[in-house]
GUNU-712333 format. One line per field, with one value per atom (N, C-alpha, C): x, y, z; atom name. Coordinates in steps of 0.02 Angstrom, whole numbers. Example, Ala and Ser with C-alpha at 12.3 -4.5 7.8 and 13.67 -1.06 7.14 Angstrom:
c1: (660/615/660/642/684/645) .
c2: (-284/-225/-165/-112/-53/2) .
c3: (390/390/390/354/357/394) .
at: (N/CA/C/N/CA/C) .
***
This chain:
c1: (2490/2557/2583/2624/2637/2683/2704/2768/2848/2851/2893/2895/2860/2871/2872/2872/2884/2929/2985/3043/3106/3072/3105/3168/3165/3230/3168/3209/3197/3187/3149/3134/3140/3163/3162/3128/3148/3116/3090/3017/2993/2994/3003/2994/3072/3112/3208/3240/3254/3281/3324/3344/3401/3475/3473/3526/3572/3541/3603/3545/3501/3469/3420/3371/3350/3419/3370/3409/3374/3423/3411/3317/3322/3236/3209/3223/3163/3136/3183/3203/3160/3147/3135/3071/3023/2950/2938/2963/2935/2943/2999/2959/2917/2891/2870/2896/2942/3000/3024/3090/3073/3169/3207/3264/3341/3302/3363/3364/3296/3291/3350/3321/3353/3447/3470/3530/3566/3510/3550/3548/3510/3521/3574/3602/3648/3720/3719/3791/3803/3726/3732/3726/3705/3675/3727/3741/3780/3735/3655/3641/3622/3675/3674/3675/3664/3704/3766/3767/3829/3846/3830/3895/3867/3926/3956/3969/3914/3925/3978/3985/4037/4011/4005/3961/3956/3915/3872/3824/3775/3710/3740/3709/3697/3635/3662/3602/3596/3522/3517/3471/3483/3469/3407/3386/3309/3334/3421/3417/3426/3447/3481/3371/3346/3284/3277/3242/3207/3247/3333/3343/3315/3295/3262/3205/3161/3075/3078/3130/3124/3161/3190/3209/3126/3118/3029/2992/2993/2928/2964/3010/3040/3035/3048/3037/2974/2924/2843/2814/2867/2820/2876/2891/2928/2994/3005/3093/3149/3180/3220/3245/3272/3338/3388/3421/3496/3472/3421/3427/3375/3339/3317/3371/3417/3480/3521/3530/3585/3550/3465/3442/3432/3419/3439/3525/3571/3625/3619/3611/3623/3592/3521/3498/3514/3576/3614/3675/3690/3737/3731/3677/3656/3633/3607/3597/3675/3700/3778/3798/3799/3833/3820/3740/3708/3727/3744/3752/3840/3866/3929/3948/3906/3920/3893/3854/3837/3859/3893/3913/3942/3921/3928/4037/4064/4142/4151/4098/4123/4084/4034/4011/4028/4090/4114/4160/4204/4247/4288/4235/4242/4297/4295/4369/4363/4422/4448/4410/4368/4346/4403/4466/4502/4543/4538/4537/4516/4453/4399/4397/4360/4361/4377/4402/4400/4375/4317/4263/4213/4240/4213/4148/4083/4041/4032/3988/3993/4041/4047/4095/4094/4030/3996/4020/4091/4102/4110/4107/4090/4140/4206/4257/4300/4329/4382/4443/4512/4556/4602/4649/4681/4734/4748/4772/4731/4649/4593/4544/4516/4452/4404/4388/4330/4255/4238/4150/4117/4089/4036/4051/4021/4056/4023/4060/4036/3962/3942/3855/3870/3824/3827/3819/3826/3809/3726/3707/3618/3598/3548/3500/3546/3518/3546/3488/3501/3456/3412/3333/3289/3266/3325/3298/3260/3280/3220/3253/3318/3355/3405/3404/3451/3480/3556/3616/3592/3554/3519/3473/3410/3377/3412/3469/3519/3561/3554/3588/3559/3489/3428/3405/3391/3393/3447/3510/3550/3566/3553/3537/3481/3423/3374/3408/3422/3447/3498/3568/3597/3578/3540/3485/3460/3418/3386/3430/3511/3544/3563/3608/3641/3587/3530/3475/3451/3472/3471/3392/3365/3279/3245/3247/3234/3182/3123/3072/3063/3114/3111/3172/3201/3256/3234/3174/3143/3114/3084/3048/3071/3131/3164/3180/3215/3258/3215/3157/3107/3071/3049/3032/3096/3160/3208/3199/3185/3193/3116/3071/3024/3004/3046/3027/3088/3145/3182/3217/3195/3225/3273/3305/3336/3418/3422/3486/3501/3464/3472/3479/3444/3441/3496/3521/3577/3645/3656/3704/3705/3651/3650/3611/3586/3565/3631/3585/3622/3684/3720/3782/3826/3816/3856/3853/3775/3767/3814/3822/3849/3919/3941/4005/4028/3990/4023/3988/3966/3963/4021/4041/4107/4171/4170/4223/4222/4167/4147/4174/4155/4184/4269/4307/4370/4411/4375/4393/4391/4342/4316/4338/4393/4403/4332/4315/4258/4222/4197/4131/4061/4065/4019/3999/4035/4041/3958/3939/3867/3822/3831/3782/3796/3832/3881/3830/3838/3825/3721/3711/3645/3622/3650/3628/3649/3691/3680/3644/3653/3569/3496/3503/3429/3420/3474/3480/3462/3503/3500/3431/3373/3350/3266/3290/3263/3267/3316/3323/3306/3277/3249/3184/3146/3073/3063/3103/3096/3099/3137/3133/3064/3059/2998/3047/2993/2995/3042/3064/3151/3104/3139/3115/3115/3062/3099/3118/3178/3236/3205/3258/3251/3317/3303/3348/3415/3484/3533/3511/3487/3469/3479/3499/3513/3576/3566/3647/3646/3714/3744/3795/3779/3817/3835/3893/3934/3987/4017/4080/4105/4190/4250/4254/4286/4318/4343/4317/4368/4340/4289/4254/4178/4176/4111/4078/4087/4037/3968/3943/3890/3828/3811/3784/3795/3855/3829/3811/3828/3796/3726/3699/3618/3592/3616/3598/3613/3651/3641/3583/3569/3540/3468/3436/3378/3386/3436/3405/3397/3429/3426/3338/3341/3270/3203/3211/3169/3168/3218/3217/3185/3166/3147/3195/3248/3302/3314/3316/3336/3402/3407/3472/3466/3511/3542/3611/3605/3639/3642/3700/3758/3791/3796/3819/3917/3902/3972/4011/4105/4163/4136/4114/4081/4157/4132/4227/4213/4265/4277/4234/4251/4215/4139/4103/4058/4041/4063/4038/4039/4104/4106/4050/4037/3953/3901/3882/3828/3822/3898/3905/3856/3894/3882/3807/3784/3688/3667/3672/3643/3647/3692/3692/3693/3738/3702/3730/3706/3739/3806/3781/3838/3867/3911/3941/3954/3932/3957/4007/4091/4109/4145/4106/4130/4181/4230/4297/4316/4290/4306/4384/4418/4493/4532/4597/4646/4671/4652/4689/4658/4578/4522/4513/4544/4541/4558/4543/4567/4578/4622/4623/4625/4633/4635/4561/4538/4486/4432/4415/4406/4406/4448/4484/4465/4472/4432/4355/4312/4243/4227/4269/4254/4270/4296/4320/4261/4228/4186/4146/4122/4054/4023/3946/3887/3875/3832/3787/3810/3766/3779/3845/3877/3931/3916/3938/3938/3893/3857/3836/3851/3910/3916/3940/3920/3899/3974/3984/4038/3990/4008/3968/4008/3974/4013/4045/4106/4120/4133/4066/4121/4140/4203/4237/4224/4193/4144/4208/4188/4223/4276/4310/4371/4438/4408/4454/4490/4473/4477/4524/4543/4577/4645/4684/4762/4742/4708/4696/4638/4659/4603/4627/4557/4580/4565/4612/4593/4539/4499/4435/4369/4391/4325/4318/4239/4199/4200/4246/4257/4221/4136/4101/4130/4120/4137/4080/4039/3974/3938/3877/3826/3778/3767/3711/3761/3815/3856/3840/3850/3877/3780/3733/3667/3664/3687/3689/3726/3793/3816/3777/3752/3719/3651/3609/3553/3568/3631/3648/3680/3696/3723/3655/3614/3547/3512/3513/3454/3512/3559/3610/3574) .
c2: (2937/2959/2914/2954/2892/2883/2818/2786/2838/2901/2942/2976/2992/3037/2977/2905/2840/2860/2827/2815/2883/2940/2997/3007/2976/2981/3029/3043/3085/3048/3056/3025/3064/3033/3072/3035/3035/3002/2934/2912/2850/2840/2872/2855/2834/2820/2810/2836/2823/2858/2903/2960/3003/2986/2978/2941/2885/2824/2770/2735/2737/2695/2641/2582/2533/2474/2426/2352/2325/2264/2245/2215/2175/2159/2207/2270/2338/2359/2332/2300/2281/2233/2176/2178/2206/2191/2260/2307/2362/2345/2300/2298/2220/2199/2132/2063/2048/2006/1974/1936/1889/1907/1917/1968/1908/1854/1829/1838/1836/1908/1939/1998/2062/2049/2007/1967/1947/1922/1884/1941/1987/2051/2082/2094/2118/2082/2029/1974/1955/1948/1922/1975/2031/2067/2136/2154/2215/2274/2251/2311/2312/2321/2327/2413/2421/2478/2518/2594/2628/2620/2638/2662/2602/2593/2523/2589/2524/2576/2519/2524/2484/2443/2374/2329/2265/2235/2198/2197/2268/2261/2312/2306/2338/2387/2464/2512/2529/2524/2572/2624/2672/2735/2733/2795/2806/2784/2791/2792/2720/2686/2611/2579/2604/2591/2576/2663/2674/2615/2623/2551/2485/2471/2389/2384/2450/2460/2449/2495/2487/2392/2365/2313/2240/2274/2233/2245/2316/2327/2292/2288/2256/2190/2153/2075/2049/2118/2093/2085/2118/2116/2060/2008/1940/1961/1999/2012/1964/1913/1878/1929/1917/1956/1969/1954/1965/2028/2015/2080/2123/2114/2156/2232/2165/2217/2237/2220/2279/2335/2341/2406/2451/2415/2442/2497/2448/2453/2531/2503/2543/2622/2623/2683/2732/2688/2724/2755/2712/2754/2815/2820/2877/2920/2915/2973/2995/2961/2981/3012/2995/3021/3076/3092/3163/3213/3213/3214/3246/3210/3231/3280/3293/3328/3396/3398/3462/3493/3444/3469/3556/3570/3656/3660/3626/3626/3643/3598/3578/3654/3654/3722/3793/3795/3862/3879/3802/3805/3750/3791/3736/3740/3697/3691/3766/3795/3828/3824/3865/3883/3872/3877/3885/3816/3748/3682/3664/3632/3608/3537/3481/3431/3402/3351/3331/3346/3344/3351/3400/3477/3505/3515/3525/3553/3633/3661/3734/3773/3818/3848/3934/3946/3999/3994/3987/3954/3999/3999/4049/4063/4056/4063/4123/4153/4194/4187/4193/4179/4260/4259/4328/4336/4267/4290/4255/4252/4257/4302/4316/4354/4268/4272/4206/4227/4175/4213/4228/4198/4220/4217/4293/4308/4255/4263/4210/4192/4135/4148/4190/4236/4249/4222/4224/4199/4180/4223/4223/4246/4276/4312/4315/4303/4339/4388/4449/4521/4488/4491/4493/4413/4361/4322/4265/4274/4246/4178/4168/4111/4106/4067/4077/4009/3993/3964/3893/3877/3816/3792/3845/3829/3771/3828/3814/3730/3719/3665/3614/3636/3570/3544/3599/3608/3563/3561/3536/3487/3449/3362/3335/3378/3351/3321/3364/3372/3311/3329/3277/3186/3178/3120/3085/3140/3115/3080/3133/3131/3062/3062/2977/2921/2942/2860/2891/2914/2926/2920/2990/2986/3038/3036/3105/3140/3088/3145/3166/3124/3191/3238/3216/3283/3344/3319/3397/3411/3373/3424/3453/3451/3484/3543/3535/3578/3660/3607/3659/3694/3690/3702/3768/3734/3785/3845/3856/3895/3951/3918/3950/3980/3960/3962/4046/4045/4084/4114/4100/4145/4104/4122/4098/4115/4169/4180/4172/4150/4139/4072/4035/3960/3923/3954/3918/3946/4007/4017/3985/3977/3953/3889/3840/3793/3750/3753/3717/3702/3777/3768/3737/3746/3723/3631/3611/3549/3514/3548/3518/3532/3574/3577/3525/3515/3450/3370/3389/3303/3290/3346/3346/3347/3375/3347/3288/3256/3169/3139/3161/3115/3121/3163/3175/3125/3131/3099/3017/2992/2924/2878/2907/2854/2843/2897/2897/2860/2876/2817/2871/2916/2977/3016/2994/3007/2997/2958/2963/3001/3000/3066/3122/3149/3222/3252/3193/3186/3204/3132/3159/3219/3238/3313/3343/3370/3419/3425/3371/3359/3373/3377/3381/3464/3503/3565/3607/3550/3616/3599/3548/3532/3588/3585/3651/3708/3732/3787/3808/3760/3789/3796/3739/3739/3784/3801/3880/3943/3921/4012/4022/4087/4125/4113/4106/4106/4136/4167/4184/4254/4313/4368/4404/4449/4458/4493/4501/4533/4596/4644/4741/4746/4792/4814/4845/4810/4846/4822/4764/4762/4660/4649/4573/4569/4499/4483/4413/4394/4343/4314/4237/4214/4152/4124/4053/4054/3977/3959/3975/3990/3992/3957/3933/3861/3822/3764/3729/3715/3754/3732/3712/3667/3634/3644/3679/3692/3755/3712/3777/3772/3739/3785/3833/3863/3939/3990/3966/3994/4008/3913/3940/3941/3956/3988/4072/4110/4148/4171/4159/4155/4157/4099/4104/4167/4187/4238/4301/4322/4368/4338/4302/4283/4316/4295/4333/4399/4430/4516/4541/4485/4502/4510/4524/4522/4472/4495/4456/4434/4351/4321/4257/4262/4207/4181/4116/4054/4029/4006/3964/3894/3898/3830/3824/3778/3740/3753/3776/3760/3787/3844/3885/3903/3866/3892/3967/3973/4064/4106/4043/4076/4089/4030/4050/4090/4096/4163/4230/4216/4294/4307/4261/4251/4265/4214/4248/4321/4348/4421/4474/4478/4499/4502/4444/4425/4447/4457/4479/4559/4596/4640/4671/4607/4609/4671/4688/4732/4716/4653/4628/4563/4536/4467/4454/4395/4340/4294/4280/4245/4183/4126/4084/4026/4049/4007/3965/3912/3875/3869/3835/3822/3885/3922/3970/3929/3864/3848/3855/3886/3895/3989/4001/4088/4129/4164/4182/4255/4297/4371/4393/4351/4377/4355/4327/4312/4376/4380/4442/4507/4511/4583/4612/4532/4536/4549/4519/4521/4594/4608/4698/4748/4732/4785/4782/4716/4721/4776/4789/4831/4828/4866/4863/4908/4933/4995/5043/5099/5122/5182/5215/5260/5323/5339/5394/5369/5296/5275/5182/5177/5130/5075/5022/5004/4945/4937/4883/4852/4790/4768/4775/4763/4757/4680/4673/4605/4604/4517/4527/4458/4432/4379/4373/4280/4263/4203/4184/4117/4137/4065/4062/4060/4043/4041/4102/4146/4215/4246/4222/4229/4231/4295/4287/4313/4360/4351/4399/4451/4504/4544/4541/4626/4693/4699/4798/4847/4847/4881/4838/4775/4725/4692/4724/4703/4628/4601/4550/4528/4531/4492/4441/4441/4411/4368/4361/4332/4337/4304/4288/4359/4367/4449/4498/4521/4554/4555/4508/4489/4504/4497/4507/4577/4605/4685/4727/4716/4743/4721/4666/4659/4710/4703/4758/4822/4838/4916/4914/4889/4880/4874/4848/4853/4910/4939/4990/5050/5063/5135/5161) .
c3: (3219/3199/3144/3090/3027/3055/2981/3005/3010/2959/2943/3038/3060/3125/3171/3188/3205/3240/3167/3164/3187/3146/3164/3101/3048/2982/2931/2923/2850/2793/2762/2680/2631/2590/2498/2463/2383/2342/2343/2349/2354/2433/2496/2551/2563/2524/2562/2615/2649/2704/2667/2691/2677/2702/2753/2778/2768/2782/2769/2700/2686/2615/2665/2607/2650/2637/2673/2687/2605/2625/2541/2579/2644/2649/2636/2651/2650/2582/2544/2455/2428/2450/2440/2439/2492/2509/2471/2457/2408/2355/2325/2272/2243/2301/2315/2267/2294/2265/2318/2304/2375/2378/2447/2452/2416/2406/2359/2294/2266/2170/2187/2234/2239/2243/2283/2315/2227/2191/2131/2085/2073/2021/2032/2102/2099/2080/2122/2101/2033/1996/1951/1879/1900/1842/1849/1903/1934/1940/1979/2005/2063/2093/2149/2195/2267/2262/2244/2203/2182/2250/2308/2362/2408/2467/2485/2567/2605/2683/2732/2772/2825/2854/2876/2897/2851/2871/2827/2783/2827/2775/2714/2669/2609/2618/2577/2602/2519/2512/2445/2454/2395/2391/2348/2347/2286/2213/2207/2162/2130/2193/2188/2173/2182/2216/2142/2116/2049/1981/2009/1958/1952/1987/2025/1991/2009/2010/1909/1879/1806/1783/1825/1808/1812/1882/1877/1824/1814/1758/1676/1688/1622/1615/1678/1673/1674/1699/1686/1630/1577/1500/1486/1500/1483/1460/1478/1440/1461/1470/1512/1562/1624/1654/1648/1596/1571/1531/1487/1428/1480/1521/1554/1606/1627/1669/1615/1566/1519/1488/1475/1459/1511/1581/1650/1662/1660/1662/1594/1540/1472/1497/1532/1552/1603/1643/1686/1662/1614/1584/1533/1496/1481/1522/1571/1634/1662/1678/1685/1648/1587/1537/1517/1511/1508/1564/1622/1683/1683/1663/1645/1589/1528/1477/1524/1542/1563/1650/1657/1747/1725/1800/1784/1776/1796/1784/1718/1658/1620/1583/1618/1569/1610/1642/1666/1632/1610/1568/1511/1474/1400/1367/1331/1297/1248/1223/1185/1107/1075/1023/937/978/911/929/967/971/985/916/914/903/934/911/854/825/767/702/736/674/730/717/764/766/835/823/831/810/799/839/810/868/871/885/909/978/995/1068/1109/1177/1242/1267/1244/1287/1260/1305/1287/1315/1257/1261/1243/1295/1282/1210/1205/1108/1055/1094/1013/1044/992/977/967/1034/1022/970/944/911/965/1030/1042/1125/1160/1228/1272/1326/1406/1400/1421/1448/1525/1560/1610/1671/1727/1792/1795/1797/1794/1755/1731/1661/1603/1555/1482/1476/1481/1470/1412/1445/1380/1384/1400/1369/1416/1488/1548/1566/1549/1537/1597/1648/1694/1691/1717/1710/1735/1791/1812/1754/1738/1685/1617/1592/1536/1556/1622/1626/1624/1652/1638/1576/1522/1494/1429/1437/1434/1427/1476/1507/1466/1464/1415/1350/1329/1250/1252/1282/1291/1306/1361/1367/1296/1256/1219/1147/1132/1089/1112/1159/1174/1172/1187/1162/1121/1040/984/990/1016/1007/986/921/863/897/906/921/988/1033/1097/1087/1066/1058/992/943/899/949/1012/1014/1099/1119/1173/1137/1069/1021/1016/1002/968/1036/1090/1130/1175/1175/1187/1153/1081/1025/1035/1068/1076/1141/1190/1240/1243/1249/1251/1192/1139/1082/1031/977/947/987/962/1007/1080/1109/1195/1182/1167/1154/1111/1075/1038/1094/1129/1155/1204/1254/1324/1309/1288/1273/1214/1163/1106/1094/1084/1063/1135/1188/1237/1272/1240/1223/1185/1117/1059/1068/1113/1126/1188/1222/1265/1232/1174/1153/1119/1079/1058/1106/1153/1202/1233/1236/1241/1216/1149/1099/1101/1098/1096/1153/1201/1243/1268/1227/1220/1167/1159/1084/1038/1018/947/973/1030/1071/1047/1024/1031/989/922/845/808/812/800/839/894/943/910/909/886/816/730/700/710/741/746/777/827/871/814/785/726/684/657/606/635/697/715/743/767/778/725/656/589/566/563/573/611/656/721/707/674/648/609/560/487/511/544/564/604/641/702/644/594/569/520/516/474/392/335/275/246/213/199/169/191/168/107/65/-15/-11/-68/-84/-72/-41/-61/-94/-115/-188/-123/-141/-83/-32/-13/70/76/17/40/69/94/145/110/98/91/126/151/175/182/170/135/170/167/210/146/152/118/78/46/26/68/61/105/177/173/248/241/277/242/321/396/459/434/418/403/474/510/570/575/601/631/605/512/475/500/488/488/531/598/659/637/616/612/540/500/431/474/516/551/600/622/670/636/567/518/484/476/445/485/580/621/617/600/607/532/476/431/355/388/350/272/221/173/153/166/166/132/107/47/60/80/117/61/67/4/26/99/122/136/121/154/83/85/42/-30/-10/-97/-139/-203/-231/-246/-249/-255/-308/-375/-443/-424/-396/-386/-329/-260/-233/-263/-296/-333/-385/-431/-472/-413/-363/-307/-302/-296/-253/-301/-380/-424/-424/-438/-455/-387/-331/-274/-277/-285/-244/-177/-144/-79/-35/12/54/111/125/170/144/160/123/209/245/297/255/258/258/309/327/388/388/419/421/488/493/572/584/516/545/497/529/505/447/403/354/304/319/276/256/298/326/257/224/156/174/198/172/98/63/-9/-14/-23/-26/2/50/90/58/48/23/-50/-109/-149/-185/-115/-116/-86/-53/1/-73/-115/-181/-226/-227/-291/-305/-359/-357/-415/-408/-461/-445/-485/-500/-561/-571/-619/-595/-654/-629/-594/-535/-489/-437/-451/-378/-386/-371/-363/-302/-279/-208/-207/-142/-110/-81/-67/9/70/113/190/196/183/200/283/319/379/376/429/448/486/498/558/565/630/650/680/699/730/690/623/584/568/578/549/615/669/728/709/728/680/620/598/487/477/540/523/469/438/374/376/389/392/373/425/377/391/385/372/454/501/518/566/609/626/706/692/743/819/869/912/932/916/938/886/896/849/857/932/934/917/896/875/799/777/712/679/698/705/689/740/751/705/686/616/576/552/524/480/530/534/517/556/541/472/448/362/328/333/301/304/375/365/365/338/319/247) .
at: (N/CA/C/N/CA/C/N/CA/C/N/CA/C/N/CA/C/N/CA/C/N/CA/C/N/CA/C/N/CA/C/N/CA/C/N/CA/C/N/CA/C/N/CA/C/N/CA/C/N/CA/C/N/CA/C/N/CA/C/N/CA/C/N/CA/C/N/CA/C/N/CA/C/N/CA/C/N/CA/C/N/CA/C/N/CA/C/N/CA/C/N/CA/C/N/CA/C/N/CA/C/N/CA/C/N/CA/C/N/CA/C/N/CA/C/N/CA/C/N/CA/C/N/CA/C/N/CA/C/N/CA/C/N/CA/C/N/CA/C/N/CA/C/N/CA/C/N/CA/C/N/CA/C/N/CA/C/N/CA/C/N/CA/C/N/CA/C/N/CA/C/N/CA/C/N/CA/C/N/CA/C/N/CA/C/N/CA/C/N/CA/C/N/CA/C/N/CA/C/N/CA/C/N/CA/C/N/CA/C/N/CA/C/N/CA/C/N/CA/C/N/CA/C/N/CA/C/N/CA/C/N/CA/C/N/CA/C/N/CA/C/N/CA/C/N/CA/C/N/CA/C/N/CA/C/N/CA/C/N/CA/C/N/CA/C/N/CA/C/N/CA/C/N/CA/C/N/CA/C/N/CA/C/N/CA/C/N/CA/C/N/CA/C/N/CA/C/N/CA/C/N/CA/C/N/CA/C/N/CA/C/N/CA/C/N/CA/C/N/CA/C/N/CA/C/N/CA/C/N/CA/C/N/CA/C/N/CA/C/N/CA/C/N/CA/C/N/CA/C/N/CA/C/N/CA/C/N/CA/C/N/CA/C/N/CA/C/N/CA/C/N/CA/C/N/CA/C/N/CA/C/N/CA/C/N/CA/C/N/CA/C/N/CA/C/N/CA/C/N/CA/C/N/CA/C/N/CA/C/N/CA/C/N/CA/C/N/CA/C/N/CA/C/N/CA/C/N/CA/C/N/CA/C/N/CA/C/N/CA/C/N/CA/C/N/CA/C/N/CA/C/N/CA/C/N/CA/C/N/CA/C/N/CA/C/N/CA/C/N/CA/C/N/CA/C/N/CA/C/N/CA/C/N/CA/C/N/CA/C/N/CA/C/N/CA/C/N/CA/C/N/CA/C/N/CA/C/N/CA/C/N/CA/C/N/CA/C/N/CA/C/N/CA/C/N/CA/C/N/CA/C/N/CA/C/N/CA/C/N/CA/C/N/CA/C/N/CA/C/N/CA/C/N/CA/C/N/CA/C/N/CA/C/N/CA/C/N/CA/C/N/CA/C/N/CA/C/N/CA/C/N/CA/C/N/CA/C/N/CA/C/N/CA/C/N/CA/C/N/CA/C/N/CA/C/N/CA/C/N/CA/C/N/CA/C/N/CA/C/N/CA/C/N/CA/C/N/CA/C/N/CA/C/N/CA/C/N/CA/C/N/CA/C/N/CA/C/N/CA/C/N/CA/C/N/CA/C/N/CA/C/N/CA/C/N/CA/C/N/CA/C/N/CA/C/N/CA/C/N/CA/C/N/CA/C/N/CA/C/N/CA/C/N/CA/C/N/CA/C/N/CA/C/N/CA/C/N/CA/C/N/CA/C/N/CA/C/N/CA/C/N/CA/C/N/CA/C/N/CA/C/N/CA/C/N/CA/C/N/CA/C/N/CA/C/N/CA/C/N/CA/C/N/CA/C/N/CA/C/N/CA/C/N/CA/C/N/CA/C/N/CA/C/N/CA/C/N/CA/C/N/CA/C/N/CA/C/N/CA/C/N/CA/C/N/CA/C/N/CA/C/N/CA/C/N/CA/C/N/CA/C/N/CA/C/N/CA/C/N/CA/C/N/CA/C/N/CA/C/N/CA/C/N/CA/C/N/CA/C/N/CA/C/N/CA/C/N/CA/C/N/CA/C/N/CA/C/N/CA/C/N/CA/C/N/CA/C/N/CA/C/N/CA/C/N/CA/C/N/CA/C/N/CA/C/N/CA/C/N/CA/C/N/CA/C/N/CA/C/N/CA/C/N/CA/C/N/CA/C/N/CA/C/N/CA/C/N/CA/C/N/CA/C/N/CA/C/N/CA/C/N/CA/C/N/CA/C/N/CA/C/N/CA/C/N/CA/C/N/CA/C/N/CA/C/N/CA/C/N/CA/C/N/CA/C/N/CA/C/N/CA/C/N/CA/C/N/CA/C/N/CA/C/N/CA/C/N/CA/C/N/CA/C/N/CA/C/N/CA/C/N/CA/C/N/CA/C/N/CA/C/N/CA/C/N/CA/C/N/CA/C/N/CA/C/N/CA/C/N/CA/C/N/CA/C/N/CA/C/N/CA/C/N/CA/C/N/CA/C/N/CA/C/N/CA/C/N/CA/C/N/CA/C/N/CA/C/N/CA/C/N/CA/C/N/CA/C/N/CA/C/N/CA/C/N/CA/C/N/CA/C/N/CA/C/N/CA/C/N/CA/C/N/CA/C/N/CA/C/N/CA/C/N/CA/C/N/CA/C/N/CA/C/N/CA/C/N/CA/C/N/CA/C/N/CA/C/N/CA/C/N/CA/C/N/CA/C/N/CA/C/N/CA/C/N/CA/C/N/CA/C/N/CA/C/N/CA/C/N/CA/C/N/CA/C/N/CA/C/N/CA/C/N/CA/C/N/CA/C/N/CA/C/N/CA/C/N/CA/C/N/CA/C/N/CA/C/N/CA/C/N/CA/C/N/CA/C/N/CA/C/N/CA/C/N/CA/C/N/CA/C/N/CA/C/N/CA/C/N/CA/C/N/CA/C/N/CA/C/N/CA/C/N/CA/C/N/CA/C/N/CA/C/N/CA/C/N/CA/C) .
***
């Protein structure tokens, strides 16, 4: 009979009791150290057990455990113990921290699309508000049709990404990025993955006094990044069948641009991306030299939002007389919330905005 059916407790990770944790001796001889180490890491270093039982003894958990076991393997390659327990310490706090950006609270209900962080990240955001037209609808309870992606998945998922962004680690986070993108699609993956990542690093940050400003920064860069290497070759022009699409003036968020630009790229689609705060003279030059069929214009904040603007590019035209072409202008973003134009096409989502899309091309 083992020792587990002995005693009669339950074990989890590493053999721990489930119940009350071991003794700091039980500590001690697993991880063969002698129980005053263990006694001084904690007093002296602060890793001790998170939770505190009634008594005297001290009980730790798998998790109080696995901290210890990475504090040995650190002092075995000569690291002192001081800088050994603060990369200890440092790696709990990024598990927390990852841990917290993605708790399901926080992803049932995210902040508001049209108050966006500072320096917002994309805002293809999931929420709906009864006086906006948000961009992009709810994720669902379970499945996104098609895309094999369920809400646990999306949260694990999640944590990865997050994890890797806060210990600023390019090449596990290309290649979580890239693996999301392939595994479930472009559009499943930026709605239920990505963008809801990048939306609670930005509520991190808001909340932290700019503790989170560089995470934010790098996770974007490495998404837009993902996105270019995930998409197929940019398609050639058909005569009447290009799409163009550029921020406003004045707005320099071009993600969701090129989240949408790559998912038009997969369907084959020919599109011509202009970027961030295009001045007017020249979109209207682009419009002209393209011909395009549709014009995407993307406005994150209502101070960027142009109905004249809009209205102007929906009038233009080319061609010769008795067949001469408009494009389809549409208004993407949140900016465009409050400042719809009559007539012009105003997407709620990214597979929406996809979908007019297509159908403006192949008319």
């Amino acid at each position: 009979m083992g020792t587990h059916e002995r005693d009669g407790e339950d074990r989890g990770r590493g053999g721990v009791p489930l119940g009350g944790g071991l003794t700091t001796g039980e500590v001690a001889r697993r991880l063969g150290v002698a129980p005053t180490t263990v006694r001084t890491w904690d007093r002296r270093y602060g890793l001790g057990p998170d939770a505190h039982t009634g008594g005297r003894h001290r009980r730790w958990t798998a998790t109080d455990v696995a901290r210890l076991e990475r504090m040995c393997a650190l002092t075995a390659t000569g690291i002192p113990p001081a800088e050994a327990a603060r990369a200890v310490l440092g790696e709990a706090t990024q598990e927390a921290d990852a841990d917290a950006l993605t708790a399901p609270a926080e992803r049932t209900a995210p902040a508001s699309p049209d108050t966006p962080p500072r320096t917002p990240p994309p805002a293809y955001a999931p929420v709906r508000r009864a006086s906006d037209a948000p961009p992009l609808p709810s994720a669902p309870a379970r499945s996104r049709a098609g895309s094999g992606l369920r809400l646990g998945d999306a949260r694990q998922e999640c944590k990865g990404i997050a994890r890797a962004a806060l210990r600023l680690d390019a090449a596990a986070l290309d290649e979580l990025l890239e693996a999301a993108i392939v595994e479930h699609g472009l559009v499943a993956a930026w709605t239920e993955v990505i963008m809801p990542t990048l939306q609670a690093v930005g509520r991190k940050w808001e909340s932290s006094g700019e503790k989170y400003i560089e995470v934010e920064h790098f996770l974007s860069w490495h998404v837009s990044g993902a996105l270019r290497r995930g998409a197929p070759p940019s398609a050639a022009d058909r005569p009447g069948a290009t799409i163009v699409l550029a921020c406003v003036p004045g707005e320099n968020h071009t993600l969701p641009l090129e989240v949408l630009a790559a998912a038009l790229a997969e369907r084959g689609l020919p599109v011509r991306m202009f970027g961030g705060a295009l001045p007017v003279e020249s979109l209207v030059t682009a419009v002209r030299r393209t011909g395009p069929a549709a014009v995407g214009l993307w406005a994150q904040s209502r101070a960027t939002a142009s109905r004249p603007l809009a209205q102007h590019v929906a009038a233009m035209e080319w061609g010769v007389r008795g067949a001469r072409r408009k494009p389809v202008v549409l208004t993407i973003g949140p900016g465009w919330s409050g400042r719809t134009v009559t007539g012009l096409p105003r997407p709620t989502g990214l597979a929406e905005a996809v979908a007019v899309l297509e159908s403006v091309v192949s008319r």
